[in-house]
C-alpha positions in Angstrom: 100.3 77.9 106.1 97.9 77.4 103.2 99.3 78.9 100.2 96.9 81.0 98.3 95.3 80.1 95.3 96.1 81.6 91.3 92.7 83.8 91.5 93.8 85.0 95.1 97.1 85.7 94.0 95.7 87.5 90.5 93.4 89.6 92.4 96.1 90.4 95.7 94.1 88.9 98.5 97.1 88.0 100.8 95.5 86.1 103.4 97.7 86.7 106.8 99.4 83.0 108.3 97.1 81.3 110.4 99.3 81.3 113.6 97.5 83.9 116.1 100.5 84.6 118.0 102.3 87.7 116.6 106.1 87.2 117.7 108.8 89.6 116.4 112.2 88.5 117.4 114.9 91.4 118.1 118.0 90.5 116.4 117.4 87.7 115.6 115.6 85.0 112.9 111.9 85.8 112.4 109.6 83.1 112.9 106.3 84.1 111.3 106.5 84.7 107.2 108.4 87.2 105.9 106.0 90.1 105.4 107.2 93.1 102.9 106.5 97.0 103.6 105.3 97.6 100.0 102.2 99.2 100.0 99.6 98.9 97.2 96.7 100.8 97.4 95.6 99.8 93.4 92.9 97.7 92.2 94.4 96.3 89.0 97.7 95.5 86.8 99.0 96.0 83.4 97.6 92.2 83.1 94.2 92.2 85.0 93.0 95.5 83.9 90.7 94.3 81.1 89.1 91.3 83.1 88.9 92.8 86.3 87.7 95.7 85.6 84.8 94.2 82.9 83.9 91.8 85.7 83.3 94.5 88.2 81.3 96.6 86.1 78.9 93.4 85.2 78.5 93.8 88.7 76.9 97.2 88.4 72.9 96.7 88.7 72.6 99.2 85.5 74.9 97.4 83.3 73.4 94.7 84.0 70.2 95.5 83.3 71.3 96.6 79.5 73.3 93.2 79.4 70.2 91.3 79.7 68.2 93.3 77.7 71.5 93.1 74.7 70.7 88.8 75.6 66.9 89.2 74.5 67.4 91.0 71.7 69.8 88.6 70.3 66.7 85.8 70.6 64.7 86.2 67.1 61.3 84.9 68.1 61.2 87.2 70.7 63.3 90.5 69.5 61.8 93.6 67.6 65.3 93.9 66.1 65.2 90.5 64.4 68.3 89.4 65.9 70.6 91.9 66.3 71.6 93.3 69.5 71.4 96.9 69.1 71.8 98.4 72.2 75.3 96.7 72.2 76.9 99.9 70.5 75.9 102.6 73.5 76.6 99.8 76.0 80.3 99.3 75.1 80.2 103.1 74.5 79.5 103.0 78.2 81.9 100.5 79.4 85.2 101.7 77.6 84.5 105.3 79.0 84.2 103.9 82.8 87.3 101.8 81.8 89.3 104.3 80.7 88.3 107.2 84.0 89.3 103.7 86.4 92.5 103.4 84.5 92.9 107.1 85.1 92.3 106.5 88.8 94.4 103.5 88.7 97.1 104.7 87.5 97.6 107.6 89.7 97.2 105.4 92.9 100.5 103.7 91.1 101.9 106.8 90.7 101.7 107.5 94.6 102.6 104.2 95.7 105.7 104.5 94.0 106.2 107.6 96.1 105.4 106.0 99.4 107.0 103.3 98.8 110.4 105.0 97.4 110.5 107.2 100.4 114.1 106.7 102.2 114.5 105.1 106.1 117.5 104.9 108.1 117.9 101.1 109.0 120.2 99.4 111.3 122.4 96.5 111.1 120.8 96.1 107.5 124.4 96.8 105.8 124.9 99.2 102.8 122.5 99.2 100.7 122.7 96.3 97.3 124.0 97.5 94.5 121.6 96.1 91.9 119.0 98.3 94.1 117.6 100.8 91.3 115.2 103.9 91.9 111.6 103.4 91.9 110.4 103.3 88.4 106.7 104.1 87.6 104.4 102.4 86.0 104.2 104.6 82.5 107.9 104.0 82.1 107.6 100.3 82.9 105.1 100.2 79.6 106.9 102.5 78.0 110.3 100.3 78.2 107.7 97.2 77.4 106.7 98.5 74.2 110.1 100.8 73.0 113.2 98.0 74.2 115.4 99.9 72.0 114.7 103.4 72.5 114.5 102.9 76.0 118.0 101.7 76.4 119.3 104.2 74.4 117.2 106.7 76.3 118.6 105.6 79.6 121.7 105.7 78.7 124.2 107.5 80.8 125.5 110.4 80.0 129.0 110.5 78.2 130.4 113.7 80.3 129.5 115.0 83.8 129.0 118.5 82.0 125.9 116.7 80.0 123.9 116.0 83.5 121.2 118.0 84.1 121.9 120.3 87.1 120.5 119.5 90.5 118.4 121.6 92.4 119.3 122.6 96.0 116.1 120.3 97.6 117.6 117.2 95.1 120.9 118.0 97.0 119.6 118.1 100.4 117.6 114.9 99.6 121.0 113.2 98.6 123.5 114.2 101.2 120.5 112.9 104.1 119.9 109.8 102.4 124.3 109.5 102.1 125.5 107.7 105.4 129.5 107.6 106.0 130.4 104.5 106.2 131.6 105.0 109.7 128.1 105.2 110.7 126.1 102.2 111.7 122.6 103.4 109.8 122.0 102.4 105.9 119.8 103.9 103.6 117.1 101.5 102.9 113.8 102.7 101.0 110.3 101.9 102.7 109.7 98.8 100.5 112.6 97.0 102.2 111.8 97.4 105.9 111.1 94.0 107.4 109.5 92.6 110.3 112.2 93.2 113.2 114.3 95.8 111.8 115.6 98.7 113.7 114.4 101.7 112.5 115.8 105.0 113.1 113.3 107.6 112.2 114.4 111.8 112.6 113.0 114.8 113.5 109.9 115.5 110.9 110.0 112.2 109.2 107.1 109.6 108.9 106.8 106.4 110.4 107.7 103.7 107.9 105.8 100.8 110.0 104.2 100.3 112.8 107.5 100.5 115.5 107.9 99.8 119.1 109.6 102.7 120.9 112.9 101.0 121.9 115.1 104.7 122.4 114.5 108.9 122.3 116.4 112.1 122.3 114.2 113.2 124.8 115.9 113.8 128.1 111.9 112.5 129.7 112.5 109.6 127.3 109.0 110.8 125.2 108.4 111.3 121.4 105.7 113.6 120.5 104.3 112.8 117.0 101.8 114.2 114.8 98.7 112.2 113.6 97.2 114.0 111.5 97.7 111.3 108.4 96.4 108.4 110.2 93.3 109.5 111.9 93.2 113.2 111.0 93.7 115.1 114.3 95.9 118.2 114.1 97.0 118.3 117.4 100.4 116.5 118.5 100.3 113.0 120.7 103.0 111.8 123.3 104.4 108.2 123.4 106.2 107.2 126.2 109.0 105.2 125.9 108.6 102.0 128.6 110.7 103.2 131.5 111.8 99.9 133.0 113.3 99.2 129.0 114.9 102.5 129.4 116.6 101.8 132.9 117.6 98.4 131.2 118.8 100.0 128.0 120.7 103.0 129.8 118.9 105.9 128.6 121.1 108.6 130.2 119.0 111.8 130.1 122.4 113.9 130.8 123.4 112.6 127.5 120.3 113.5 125.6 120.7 117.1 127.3 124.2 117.3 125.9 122.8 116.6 122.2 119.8 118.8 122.4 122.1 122.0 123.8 124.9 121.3 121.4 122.2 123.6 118.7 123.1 120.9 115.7 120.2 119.0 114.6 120.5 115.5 114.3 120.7 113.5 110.8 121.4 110.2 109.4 124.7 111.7 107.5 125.9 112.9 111.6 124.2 110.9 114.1 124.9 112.3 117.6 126.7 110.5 120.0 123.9 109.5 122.2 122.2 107.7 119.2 125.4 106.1 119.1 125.3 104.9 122.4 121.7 103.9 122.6 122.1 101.8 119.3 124.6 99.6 120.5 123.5 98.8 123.8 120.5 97.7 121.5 122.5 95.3 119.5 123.6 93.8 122.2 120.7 92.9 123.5 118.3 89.5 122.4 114.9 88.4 123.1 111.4 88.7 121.0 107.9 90.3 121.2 104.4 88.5 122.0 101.8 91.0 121.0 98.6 91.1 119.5 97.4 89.9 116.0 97.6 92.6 113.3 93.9 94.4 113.6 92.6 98.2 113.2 91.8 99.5 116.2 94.1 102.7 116.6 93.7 102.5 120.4 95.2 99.0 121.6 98.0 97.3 120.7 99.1 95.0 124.1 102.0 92.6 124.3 105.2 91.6 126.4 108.7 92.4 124.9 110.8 89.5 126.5 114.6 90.7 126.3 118.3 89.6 127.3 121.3 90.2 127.6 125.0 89.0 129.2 125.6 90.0 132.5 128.2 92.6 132.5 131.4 92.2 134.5 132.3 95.3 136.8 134.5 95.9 139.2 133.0 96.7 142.5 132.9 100.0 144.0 131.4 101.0 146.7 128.7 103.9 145.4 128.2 102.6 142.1 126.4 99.2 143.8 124.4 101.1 146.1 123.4 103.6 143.1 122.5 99.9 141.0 120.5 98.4 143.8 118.3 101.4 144.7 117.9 101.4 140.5 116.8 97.9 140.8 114.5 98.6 143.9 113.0 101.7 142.0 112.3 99.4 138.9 110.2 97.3 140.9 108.1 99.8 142.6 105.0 101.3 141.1 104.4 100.0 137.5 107.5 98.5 137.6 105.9 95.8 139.8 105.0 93.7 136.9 108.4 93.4 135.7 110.0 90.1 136.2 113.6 89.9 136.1 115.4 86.7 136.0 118.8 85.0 135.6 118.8 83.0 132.6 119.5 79.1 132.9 122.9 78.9 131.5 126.1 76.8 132.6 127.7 79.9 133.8 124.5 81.9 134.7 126.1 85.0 133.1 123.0 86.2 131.6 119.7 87.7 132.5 116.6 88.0 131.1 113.7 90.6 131.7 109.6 90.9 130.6 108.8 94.3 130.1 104.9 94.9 129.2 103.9 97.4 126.3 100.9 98.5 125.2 99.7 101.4 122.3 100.9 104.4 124.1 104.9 103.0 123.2 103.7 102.4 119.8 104.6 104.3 116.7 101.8 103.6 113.9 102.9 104.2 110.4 101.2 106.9 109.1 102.4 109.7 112.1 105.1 111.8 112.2 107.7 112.2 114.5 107.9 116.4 115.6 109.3 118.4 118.5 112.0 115.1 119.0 115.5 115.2 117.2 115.3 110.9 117.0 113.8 107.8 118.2 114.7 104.4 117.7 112.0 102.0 117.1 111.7 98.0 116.2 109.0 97.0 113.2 105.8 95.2 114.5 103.3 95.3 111.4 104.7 95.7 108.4 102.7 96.6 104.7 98.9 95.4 104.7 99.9 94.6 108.3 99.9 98.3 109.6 96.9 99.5 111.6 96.7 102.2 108.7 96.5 99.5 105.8 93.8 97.1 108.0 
């Protein structure tokens, strides 16, 4: 991969790796770059503010009109000003008050970064969360600890009591206690900015997509999520993605079980995961394999690739019913749709595992930028992470 130059990196032109085969792995090693989730919709930096921006408003067809004319006034055999550039005074006039309305503009585009980007996901297998991990901290404070060392430190202090905190208000507490996982539970509190290609995601009822994921697991009985898209392309009206059936047969979604969780009347959360999660999460970890799918590209409708997946065979002892009930399973997953699966033992000494191809296209996707409604949770496995998103490109 070519590594980018000192202007590309000053000016944040990430050019993508020059492989054309996107392959995520599922729990496993990545093989393309590592890719972050931070999002940065900004133009400039504390540090490339003053250059930048002067350079793009040379750019301007105005300014530099005014710029030349500031050029032939400083000529004295051919300036009525005998030398002196005297439209230089308005023109800096001029550029200082665009400056300061793009810093303006800048700076709140910082400002809601730093809330996308801070926004909490439930990952899986990621581990509690480090401890040097602090909260998102804005760009005004970041100056403002810059310039004040001292005061700051003794600003952000902590408190000497618990009776000096400031109180917390009841959304603060809600906020808190979802983000809080027991450590019994197998999900971890991760913000946005941490996802990475291949994670498993678990997203809940009325939460946003933090990448782009591939449906691997729903609460729905039907084995659907229906989302809402009205942030990504502005339709009000809720969408249905379909979770690949012949990965759910695979996976053992159990509809009965989903049933049980949807009539029990609690609504799922990261702090009490239902037991169905549960179950669908770790017949996911045990499972291996990686996804071949298109290159990263904006076009909301098509998104094609084939997840290849394994797993060990399991051992059962043989009854009568349940391997008549597998075989007409099997023969069920091969008819229809299911014609293009290709199931195969793998080639190992003991031939104890078996590997399947399951095709996926955009209708089992989950871009970033929707929201998950109507569905208590779905599991789902990054694909495009950061500038990588369909919403970013």
């Amino acid at each position: 991969m070519k590594t980018p130059s000192f202007f590309s990196r000053l000016l944040r032109r990430n050019p993508l790796p020059e492989e054309r085969e996107w392959r995520v792995t599922l729990n496993g090693p990545q093989l393309l770059p590592a890719c972050g989730n931070r999002v940065v919709t900004s133009k400039y930096t504390l540090w490339n503010f003053p250059f930048k921006n002067f350079w793009e408003q040379l750019h301007r067809i105005s300014n530099m009109y005014f710029f030349f004319i500031g050029f032939l006034q400083c000529i004295p055999q051919i300036s009525g000003t005998g030398g002196l550039p005297t439209i230089g005074m308005p023109l800096s006039v001029v550029l200082i008050c665009n400056g300061v309305k793009d810093a303006v503009e800048d700076y709140r585009r910082h400002q809601a970064d730093d809330v996308e980007n801070g926004q909490i996901c439930q990952l899986v297998g990621r581990g509690p969360p480090p401890a040097s991990s602090s909260p998102v901290v804005s760009l005004r404070t970041r100056l403002f600890h810059f310039l004040c060392p001292r005061r700051s430190r003794a600003s952000s202090s902590p408190p000497s009591s618990p009776s000096s905190a400031p109180p917390s208000s009841p959304s603060s507490a809600r906020s808190s206690a979802r983000s809080s996982a027991p450590s019994a539970s197998p999900l971890s509190p991760f913000p946005w900015e941490s996802v990475e290609l291949g994670d498993i995601v678990v997203c809940f009822r009325d939460d946003f997509f933090p990448a782009d994921l591939l449906l691997l697991a729903s609460a729905d009985p039907n084995g659907v999520a229906f989302i809402e898209t009205a942030g990504l392309d502005g339709e009000g009206n809720m969408k249905v993605k379909q979770l690949q059936k012949d990965l759910a047969l695979w996976i053992g979604h159990q509809p009965h079980a989903a049933n049980l969780s949807a009539s029990a009347g609690t609504r799922a959360s990261a702090t009490s995961p239902p037991a169905a999660l549960l179950a669908a999460l770790q017949e996911i970890g045990t499972l291996s394999g990686s996804l071949c799918c298109d290159w990263p590209n904006r076009d909301l409708l098509r998104c094609d690739g084939i997840l290849t997946v394994s797993r060990r065979r399991r051992q059962e002892p043989a009854r009568g019913n349940g391997a008549e009930e597998e075989a007409a399973a099997v023969g069920s997953c091969r008819t229809g749709d299911a014609s293009r699966v290709q199931r195969r033992d793998a080639h190992g000494p003991n031939g104890d595992s078996e590997e399947r191809q399951v095709p996926v296209n955009i209708d089992n996707m989950l871009l970033r930028g929707c929201r998950l409604r109507n569905t208590d949770w779905i599991v789902g496995l990054a694909v495009y992470t950061g500038d990588n998103t369909k919403i970013q490109l």
